[in-house]
CHARMM internal coordinates of N, CA and C (Angstrom, degrees):
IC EDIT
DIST 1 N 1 CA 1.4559
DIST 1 CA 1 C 1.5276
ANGL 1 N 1 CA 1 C 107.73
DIST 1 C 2 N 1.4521
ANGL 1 CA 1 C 2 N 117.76
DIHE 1 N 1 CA 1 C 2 N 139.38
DIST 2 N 2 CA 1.5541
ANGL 1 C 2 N 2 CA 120.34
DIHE 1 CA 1 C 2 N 2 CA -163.28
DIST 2 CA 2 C 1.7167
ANGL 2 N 2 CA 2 C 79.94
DIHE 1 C 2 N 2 CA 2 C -136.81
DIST 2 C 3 N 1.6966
ANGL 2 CA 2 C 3 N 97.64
DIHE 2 N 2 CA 2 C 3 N 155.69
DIST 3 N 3 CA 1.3632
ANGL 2 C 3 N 3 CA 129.25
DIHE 2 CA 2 C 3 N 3 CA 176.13
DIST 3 CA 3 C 1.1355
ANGL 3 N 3 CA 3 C 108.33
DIHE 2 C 3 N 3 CA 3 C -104.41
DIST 3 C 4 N 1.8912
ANGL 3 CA 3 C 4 N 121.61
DIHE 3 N 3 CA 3 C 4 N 100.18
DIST 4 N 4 CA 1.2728
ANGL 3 C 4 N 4 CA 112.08
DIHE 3 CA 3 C 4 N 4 CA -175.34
DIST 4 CA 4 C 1.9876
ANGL 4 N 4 CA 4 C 102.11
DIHE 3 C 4 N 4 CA 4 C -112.88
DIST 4 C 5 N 1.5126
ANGL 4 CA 4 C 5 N 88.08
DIHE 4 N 4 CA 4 C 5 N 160.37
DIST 5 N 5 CA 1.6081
ANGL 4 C 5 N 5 CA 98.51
DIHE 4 CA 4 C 5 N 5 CA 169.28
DIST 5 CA 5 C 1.4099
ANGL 5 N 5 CA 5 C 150.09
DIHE 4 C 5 N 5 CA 5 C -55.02
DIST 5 C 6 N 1.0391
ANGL 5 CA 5 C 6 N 141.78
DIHE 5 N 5 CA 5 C 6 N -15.35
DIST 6 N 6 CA 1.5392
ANGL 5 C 6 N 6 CA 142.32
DIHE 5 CA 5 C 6 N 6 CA -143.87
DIST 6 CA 6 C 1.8762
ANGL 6 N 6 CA 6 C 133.75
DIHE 5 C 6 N 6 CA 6 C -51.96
DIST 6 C 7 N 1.4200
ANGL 6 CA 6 C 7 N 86.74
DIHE 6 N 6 CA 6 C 7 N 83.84
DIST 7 N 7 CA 1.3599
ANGL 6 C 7 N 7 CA 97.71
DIHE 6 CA 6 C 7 N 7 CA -160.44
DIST 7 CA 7 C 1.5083
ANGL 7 N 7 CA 7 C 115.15
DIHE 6 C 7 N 7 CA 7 C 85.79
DIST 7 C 8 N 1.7148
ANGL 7 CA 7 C 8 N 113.70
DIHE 7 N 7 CA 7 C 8 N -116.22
DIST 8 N 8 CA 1.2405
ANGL 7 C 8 N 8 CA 134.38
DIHE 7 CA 7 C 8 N 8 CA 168.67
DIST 8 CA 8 C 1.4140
ANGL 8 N 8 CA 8 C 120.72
DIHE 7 C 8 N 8 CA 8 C -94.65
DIST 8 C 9 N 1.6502
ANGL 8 CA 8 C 9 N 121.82
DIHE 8 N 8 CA 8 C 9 N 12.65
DIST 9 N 9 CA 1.1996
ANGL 8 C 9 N 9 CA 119.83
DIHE 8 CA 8 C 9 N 9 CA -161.67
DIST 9 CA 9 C 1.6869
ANGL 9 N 9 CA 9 C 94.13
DIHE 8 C 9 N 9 CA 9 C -146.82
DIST 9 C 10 N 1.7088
ANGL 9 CA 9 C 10 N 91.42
DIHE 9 N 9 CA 9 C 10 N 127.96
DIST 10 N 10 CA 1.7502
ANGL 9 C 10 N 10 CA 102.06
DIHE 9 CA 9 C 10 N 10 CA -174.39
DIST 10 CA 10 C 1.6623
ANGL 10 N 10 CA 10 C 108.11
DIHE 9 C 10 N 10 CA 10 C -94.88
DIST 10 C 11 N 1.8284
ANGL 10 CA 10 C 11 N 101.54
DIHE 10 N 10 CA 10 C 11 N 134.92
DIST 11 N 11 CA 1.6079
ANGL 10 C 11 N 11 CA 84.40
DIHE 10 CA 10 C 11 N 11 CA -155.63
DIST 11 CA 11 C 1.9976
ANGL 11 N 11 CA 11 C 85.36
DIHE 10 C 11 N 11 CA 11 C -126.42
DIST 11 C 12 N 1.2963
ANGL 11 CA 11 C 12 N 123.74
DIHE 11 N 11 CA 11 C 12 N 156.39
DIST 12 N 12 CA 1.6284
ANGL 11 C 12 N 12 CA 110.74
DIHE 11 CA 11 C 12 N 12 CA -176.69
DIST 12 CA 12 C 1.7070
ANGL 12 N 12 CA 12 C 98.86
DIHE 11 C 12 N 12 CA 12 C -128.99
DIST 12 C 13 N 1.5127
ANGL 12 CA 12 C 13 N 90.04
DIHE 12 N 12 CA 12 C 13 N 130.55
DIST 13 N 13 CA 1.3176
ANGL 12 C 13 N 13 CA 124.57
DIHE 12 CA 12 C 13 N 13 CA -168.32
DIST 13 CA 13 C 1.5253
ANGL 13 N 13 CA 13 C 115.65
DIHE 12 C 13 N 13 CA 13 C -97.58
DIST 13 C 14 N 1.3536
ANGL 13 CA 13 C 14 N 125.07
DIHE 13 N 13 CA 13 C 14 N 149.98
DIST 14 N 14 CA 1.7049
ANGL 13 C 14 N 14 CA 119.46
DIHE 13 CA 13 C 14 N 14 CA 153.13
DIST 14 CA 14 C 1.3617
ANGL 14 N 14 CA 14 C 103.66
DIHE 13 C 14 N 14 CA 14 C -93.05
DIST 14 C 15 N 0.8730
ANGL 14 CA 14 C 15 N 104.60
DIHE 14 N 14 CA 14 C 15 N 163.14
DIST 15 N 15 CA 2.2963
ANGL 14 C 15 N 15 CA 151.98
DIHE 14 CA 14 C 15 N 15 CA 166.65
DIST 15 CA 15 C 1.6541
ANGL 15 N 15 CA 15 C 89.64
DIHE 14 C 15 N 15 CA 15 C -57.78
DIST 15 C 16 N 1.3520
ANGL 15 CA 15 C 16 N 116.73
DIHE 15 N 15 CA 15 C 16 N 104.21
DIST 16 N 16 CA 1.0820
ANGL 15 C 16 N 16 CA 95.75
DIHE 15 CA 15 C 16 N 16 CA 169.18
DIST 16 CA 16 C 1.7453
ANGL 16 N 16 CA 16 C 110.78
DIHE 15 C 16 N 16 CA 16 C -115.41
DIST 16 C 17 N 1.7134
ANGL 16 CA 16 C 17 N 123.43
DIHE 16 N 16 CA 16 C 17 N 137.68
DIST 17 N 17 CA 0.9791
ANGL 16 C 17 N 17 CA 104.08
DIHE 16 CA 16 C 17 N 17 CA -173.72
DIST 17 CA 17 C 1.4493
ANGL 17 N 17 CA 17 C 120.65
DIHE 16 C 17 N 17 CA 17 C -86.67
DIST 17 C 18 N 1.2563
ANGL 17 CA 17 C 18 N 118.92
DIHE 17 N 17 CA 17 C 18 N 168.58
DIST 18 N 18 CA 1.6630
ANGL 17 C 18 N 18 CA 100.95
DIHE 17 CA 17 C 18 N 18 CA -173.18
DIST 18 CA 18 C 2.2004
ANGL 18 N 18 CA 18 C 93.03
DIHE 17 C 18 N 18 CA 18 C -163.53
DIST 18 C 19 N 1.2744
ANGL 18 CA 18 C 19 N 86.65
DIHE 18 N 18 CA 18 C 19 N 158.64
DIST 19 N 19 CA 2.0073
ANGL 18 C 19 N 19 CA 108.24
DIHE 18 CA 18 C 19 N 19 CA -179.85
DIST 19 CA 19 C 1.0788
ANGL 19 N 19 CA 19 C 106.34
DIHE 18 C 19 N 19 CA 19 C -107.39
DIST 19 C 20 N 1.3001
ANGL 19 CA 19 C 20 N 129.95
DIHE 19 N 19 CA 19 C 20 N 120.24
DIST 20 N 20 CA 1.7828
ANGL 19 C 20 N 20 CA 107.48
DIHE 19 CA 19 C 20 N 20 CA 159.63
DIST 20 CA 20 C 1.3018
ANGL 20 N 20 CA 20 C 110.14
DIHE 19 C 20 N 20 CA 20 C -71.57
DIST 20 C 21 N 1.4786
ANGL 20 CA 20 C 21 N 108.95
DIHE 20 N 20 CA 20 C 21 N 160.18
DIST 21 N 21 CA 1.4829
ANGL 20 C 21 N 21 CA 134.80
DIHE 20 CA 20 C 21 N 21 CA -167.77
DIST 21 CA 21 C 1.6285
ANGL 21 N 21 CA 21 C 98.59
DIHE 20 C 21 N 21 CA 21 C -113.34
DIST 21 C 22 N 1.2259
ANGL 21 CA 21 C 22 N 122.08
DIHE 21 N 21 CA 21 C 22 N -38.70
DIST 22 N 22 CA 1.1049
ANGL 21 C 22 N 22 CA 111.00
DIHE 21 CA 21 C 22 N 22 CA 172.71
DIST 22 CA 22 C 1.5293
ANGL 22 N 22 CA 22 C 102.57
DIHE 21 C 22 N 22 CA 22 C -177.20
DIST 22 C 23 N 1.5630
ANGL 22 CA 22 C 23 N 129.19
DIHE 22 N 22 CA 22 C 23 N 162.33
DIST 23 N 23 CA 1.3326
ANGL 22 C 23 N 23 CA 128.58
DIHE 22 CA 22 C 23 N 23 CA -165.54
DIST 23 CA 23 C 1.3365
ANGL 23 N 23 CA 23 C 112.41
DIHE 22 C 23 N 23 CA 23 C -146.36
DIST 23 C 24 N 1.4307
ANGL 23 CA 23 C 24 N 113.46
DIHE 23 N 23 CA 23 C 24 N 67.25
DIST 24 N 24 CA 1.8592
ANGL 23 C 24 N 24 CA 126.83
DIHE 23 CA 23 C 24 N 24 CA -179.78
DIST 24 CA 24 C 1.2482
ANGL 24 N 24 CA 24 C 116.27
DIHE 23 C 24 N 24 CA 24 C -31.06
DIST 24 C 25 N 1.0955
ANGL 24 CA 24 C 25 N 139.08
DIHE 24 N 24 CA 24 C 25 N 162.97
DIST 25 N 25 CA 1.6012
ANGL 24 C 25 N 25 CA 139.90
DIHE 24 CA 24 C 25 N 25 CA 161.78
DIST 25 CA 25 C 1.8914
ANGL 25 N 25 CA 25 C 95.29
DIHE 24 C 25 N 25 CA 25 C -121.34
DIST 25 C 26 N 1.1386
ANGL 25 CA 25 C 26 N 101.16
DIHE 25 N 25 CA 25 C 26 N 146.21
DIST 26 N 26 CA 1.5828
ANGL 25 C 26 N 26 CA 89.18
DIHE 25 CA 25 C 26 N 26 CA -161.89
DIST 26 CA 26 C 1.7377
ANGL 26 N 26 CA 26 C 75.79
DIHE 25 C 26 N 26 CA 26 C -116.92
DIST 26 C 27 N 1.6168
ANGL 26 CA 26 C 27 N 116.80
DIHE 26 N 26 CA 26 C 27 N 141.49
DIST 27 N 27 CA 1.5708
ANGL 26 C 27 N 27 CA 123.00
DIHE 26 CA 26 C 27 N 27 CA -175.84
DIST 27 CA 27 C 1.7907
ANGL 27 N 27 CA 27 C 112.48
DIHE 26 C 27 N 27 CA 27 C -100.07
DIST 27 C 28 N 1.0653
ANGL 27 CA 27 C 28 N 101.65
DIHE 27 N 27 CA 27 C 28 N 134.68
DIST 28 N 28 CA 1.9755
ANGL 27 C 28 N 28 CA 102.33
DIHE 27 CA 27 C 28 N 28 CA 162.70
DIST 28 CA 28 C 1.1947
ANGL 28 N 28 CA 28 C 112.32
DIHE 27 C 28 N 28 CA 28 C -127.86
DIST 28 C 29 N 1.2535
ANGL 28 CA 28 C 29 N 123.97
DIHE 28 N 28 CA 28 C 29 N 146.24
DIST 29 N 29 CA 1.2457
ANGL 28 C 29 N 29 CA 117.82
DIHE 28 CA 28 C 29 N 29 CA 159.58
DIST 29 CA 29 C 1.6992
ANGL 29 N 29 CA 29 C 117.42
DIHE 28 C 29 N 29 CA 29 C -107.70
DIST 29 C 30 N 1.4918
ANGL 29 CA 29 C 30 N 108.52
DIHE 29 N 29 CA 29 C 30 N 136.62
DIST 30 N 30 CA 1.6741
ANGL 29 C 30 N 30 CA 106.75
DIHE 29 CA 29 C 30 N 30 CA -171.57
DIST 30 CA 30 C 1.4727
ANGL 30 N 30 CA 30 C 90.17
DIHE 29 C 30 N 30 CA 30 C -127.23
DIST 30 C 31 N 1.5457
ANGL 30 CA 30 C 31 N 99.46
DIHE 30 N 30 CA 30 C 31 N 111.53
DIST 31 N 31 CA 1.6969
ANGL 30 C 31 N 31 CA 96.05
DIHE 30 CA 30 C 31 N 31 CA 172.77
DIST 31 CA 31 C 1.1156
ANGL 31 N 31 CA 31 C 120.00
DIHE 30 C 31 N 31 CA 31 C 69.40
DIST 31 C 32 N 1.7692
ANGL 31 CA 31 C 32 N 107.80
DIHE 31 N 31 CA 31 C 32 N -138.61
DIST 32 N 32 CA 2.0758
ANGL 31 C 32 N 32 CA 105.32
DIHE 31 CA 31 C 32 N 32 CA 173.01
DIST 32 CA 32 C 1.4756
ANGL 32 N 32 CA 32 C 89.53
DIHE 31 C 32 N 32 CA 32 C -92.26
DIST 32 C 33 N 1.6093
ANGL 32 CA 32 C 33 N 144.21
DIHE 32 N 32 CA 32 C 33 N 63.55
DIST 33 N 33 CA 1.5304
ANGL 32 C 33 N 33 CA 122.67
DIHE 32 CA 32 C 33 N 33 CA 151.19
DIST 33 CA 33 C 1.4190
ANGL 33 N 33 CA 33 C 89.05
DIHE 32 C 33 N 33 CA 33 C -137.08
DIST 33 C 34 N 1.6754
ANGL 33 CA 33 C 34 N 89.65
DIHE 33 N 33 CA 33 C 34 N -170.60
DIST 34 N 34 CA 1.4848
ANGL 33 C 34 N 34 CA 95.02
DIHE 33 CA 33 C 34 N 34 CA -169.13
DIST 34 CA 34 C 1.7361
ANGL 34 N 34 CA 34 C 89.15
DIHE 33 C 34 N 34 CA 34 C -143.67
DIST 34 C 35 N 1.6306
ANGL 34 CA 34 C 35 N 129.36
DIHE 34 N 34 CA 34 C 35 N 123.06
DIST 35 N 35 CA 0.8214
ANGL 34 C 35 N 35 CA 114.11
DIHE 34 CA 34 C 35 N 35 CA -140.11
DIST 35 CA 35 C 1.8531
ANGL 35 N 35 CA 35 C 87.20
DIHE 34 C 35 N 35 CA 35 C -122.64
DIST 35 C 36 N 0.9512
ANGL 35 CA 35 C 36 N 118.87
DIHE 35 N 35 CA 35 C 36 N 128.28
DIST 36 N 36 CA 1.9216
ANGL 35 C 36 N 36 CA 112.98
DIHE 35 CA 35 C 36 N 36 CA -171.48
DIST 36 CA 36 C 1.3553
ANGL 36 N 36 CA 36 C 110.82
DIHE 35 C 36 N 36 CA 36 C -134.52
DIST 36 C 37 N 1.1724
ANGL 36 CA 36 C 37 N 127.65
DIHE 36 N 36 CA 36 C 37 N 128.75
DIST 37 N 37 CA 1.4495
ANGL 36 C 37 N 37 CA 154.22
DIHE 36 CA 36 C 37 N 37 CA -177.10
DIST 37 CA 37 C 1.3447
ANGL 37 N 37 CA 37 C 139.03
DIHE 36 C 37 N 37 CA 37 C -133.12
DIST 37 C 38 N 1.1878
ANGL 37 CA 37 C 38 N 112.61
DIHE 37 N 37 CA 37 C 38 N 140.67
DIST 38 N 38 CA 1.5717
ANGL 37 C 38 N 38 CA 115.36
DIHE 37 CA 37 C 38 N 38 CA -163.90
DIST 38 CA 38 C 1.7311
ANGL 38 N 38 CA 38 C 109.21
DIHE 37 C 38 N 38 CA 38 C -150.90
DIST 38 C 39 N 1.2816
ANGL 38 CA 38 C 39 N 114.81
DIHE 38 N 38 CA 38 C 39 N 137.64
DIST 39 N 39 CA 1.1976
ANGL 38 C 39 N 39 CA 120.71
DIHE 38 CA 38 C 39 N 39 CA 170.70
DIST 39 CA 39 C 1.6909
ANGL 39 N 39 CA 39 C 115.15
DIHE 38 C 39 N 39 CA 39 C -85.78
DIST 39 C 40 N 1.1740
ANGL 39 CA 39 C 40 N 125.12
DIHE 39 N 39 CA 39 C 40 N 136.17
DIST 40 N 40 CA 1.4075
ANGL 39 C 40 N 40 CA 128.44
DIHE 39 CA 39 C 40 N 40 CA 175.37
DIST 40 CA 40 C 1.8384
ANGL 40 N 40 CA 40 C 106.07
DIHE 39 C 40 N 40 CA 40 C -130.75
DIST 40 C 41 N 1.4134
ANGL 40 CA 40 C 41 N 106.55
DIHE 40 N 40 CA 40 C 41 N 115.93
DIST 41 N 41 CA 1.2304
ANGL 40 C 41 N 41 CA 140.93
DIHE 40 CA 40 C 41 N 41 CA -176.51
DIST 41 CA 41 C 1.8888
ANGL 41 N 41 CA 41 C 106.15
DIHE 40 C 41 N 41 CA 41 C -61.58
DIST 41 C 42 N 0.8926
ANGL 41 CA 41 C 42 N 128.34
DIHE 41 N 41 CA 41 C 42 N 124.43
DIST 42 N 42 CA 1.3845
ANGL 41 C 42 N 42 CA 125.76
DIHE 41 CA 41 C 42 N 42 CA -159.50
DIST 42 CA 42 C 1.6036
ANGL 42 N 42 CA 42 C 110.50
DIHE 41 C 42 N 42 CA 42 C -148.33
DIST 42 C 43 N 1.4491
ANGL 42 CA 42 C 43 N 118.49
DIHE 42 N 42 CA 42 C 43 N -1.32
DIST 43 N 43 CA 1.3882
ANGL 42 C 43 N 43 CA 135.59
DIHE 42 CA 42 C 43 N 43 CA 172.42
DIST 43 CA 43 C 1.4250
ANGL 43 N 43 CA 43 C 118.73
DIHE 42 C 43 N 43 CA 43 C -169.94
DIST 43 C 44 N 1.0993
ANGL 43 CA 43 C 44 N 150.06
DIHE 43 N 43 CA 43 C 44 N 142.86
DIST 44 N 44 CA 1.1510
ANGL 43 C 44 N 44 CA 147.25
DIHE 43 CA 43 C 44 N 44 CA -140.53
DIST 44 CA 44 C 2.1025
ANGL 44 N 44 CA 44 C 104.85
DIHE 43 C 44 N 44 CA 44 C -173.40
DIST 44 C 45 N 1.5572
ANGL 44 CA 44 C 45 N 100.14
DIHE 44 N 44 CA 44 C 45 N 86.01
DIST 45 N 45 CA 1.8413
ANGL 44 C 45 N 45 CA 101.37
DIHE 44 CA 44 C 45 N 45 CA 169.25
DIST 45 CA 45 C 1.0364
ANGL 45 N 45 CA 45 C 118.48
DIHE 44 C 45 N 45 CA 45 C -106.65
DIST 45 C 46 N 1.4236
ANGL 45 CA 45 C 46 N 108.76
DIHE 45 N 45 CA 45 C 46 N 140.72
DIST 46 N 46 CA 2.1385
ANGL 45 C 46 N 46 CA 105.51
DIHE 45 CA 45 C 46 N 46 CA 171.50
DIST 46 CA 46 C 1.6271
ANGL 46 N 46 CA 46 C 91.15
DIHE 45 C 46 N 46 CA 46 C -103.86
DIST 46 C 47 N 1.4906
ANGL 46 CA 46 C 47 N 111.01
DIHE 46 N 46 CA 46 C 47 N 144.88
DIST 47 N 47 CA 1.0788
ANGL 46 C 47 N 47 CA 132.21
DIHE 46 CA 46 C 47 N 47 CA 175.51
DIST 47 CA 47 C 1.2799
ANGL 47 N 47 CA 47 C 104.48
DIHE 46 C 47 N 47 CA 47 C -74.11
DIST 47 C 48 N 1.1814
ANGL 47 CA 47 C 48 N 116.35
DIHE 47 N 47 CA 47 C 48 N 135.82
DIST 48 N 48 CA 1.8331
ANGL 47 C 48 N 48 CA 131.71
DIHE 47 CA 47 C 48 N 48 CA 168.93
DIST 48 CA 48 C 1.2837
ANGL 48 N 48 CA 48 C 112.86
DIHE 47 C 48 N 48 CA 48 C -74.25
DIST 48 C 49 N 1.4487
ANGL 48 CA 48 C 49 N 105.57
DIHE 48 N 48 CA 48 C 49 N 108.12
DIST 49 N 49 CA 1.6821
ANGL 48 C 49 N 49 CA 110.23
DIHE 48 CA 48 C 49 N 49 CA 159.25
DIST 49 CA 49 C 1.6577
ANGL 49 N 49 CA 49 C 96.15
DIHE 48 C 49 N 49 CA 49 C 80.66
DIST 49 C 50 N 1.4332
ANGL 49 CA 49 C 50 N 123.12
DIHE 49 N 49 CA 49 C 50 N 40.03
DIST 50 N 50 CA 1.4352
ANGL 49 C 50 N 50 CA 117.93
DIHE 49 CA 49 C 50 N 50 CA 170.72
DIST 50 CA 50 C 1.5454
ANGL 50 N 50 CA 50 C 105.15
DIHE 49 C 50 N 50 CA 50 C -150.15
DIST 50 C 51 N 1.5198
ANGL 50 CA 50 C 51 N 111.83
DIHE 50 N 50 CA 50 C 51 N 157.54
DIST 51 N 51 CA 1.2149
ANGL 50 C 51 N 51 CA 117.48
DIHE 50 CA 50 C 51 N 51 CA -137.18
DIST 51 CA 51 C 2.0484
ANGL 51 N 51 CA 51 C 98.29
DIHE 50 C 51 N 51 CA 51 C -151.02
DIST 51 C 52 N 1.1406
ANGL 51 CA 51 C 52 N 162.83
DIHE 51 N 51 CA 51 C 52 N 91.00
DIST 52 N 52 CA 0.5939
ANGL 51 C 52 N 52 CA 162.77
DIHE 51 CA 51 C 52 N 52 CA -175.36
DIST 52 CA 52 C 1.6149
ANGL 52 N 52 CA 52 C 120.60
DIHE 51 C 52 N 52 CA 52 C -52.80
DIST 52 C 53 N 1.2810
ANGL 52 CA 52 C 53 N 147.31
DIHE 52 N 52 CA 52 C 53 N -175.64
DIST 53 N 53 CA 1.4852
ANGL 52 C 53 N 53 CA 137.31
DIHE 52 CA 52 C 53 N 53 CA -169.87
DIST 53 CA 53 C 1.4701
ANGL 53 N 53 CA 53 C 114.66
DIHE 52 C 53 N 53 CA 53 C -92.37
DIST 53 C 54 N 1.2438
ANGL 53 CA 53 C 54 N 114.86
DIHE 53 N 53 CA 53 C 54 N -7.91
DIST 54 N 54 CA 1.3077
ANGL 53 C 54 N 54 CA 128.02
DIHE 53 CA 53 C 54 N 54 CA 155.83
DIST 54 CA 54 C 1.7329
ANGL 54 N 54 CA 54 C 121.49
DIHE 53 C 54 N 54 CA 54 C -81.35
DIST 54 C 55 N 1.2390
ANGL 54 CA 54 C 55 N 114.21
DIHE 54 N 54 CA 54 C 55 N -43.39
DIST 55 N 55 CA 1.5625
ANGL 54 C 55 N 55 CA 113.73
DIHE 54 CA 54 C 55 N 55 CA -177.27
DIST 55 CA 55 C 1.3047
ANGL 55 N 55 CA 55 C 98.28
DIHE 54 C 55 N 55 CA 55 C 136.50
DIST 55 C 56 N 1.3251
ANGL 55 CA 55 C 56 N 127.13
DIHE 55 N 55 CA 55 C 56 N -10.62
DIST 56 N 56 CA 1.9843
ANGL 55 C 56 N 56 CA 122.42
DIHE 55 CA 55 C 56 N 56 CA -151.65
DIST 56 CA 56 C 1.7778
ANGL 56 N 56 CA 56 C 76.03
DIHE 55 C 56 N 56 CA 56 C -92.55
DIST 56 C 57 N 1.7827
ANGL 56 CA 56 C 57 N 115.31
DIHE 56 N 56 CA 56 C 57 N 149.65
DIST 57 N 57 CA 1.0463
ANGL 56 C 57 N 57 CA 139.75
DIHE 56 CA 56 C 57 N 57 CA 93.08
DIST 57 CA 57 C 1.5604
ANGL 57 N 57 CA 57 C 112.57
DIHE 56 C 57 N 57 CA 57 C 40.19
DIST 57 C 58 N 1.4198
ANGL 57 CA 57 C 58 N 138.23
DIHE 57 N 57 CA 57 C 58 N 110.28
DIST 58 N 58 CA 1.6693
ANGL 57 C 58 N 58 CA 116.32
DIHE 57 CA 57 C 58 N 58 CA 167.21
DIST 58 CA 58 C 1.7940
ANGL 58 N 58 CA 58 C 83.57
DIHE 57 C 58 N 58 CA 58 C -106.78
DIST 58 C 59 N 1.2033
ANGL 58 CA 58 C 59 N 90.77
DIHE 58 N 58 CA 58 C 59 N 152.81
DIST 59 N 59 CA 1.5825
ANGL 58 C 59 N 59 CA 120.38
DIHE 58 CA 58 C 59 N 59 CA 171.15
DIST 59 CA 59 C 1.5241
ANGL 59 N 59 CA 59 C 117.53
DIHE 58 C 59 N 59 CA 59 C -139.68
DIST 59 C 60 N 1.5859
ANGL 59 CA 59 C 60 N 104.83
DIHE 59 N 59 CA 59 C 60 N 150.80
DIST 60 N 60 CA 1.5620
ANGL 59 C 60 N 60 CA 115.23
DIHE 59 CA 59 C 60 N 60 CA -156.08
DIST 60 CA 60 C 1.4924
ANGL 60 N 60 CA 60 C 93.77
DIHE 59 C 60 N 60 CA 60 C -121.72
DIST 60 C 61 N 1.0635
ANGL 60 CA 60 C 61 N 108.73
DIHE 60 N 60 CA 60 C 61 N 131.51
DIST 61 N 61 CA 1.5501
ANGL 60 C 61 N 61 CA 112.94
DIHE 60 CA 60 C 61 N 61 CA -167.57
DIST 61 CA 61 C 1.6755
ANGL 61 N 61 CA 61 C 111.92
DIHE 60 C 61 N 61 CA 61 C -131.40
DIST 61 C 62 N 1.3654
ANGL 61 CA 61 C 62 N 105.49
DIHE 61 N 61 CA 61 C 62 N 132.97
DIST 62 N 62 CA 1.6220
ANGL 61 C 62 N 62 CA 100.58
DIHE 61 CA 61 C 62 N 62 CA -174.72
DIST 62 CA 62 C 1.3499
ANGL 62 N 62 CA 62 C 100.33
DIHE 61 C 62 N 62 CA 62 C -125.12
DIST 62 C 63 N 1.2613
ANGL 62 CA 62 C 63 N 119.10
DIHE 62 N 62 CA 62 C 63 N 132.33
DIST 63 N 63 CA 1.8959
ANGL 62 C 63 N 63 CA 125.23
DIHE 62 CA 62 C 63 N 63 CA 177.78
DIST 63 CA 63 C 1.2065
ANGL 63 N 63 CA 63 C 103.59
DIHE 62 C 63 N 63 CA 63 C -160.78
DIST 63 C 64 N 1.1531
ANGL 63 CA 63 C 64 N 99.00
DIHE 63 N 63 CA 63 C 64 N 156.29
DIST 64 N 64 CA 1.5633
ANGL 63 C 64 N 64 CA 143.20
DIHE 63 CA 63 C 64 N 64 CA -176.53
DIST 64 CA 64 C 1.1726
ANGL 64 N 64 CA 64 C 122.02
DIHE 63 C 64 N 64 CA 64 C -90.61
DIST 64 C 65 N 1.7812
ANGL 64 CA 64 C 65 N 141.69
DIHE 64 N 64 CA 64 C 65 N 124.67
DIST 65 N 65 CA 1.2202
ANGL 64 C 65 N 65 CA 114.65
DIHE 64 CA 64 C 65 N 65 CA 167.89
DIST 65 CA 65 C 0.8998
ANGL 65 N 65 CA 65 C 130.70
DIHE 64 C 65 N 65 CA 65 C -120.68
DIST 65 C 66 N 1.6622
ANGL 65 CA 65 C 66 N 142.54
DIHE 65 N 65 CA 65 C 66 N 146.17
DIST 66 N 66 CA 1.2901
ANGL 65 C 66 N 66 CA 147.45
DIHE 65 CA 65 C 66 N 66 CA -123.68
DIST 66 CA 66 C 1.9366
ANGL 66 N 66 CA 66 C 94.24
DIHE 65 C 66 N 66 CA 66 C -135.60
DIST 66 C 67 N 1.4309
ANGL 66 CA 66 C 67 N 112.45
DIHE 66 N 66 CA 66 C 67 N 124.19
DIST 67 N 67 CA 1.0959
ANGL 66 C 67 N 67 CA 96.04
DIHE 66 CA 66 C 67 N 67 CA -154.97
DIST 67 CA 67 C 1.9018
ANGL 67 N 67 CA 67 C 73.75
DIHE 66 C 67 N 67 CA 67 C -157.80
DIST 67 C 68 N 1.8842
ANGL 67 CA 67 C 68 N 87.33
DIHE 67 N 67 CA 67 C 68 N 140.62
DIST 68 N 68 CA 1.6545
ANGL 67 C 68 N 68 CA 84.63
DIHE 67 CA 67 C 68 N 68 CA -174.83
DIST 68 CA 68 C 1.7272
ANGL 68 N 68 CA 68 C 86.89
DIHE 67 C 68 N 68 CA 68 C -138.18
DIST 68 C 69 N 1.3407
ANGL 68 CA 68 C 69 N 136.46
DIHE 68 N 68 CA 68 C 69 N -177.24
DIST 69 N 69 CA 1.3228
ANGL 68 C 69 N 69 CA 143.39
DIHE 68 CA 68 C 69 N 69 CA -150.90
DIST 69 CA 69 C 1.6840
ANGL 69 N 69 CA 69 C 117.79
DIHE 68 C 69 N 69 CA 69 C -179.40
DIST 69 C 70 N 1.6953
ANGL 69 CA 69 C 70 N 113.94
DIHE 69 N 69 CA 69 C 70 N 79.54
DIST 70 N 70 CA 1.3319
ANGL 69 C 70 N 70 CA 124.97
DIHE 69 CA 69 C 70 N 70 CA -179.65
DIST 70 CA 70 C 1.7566
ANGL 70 N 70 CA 70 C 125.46
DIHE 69 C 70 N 70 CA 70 C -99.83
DIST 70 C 71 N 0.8814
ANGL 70 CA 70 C 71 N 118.61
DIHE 70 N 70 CA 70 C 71 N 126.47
DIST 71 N 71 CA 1.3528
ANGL 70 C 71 N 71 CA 111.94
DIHE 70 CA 70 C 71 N 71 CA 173.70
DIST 71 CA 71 C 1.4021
ANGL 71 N 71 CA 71 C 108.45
DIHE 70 C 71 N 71 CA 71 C -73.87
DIST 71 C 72 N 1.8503
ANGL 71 CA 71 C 72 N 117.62
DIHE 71 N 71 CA 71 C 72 N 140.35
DIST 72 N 72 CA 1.0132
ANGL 71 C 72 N 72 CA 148.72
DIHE 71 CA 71 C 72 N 72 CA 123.96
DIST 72 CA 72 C 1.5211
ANGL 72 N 72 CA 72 C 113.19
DIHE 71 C 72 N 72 CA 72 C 27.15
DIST 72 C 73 N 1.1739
ANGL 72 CA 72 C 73 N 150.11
DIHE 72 N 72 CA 72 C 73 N 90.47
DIST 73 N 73 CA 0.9769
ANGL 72 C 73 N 73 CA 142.29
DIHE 72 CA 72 C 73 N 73 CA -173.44
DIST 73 CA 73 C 1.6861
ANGL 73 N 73 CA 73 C 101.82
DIHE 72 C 73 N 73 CA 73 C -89.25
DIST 73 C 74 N 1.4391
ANGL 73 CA 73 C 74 N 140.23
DIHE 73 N 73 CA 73 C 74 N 122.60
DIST 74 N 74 CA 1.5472
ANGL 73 C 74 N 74 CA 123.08
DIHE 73 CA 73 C 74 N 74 CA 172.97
DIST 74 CA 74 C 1.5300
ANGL 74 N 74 CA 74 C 95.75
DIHE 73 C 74 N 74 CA 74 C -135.81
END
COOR INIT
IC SEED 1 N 1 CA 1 C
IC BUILD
């Protein structure tokens, strides 16, 4: 059980375990580079006893982002 934040209101979560399914690099190009990024998931909590405005589950998510930066090859 973890002590999470929400706003002004402290809310306690489980450990949730989880697999990635898959981990995109999303592409830009700025100028002559090519600029690519990806989020990587590194903790993963569902909030206890909370429910979002739809009905789903809220979950607390902690990641990292992985971000690389090549020039343009022509």
């Amino acid at each position: 059980m973890a002590k999470l934040r929400v706003g002004d209101e402290e809310v306690e979560g489980d450990l949730v375990p989880f697999v990635p399914i898959r981990e995109d690099w999303n592409e830009y190009r700025a100028g002559d580079y090519i600029v690519k990024m990806k989020s990587i998931v590194s903790e993963m909590f569902r909030a206890k006893d909370k429910i979002d405005a739809a009905g789903n589950p809220v979950f607390f998510i902690q990641t990292s982002q992985v971000t690389t930066i090549r020039k343009v090859e022509q």
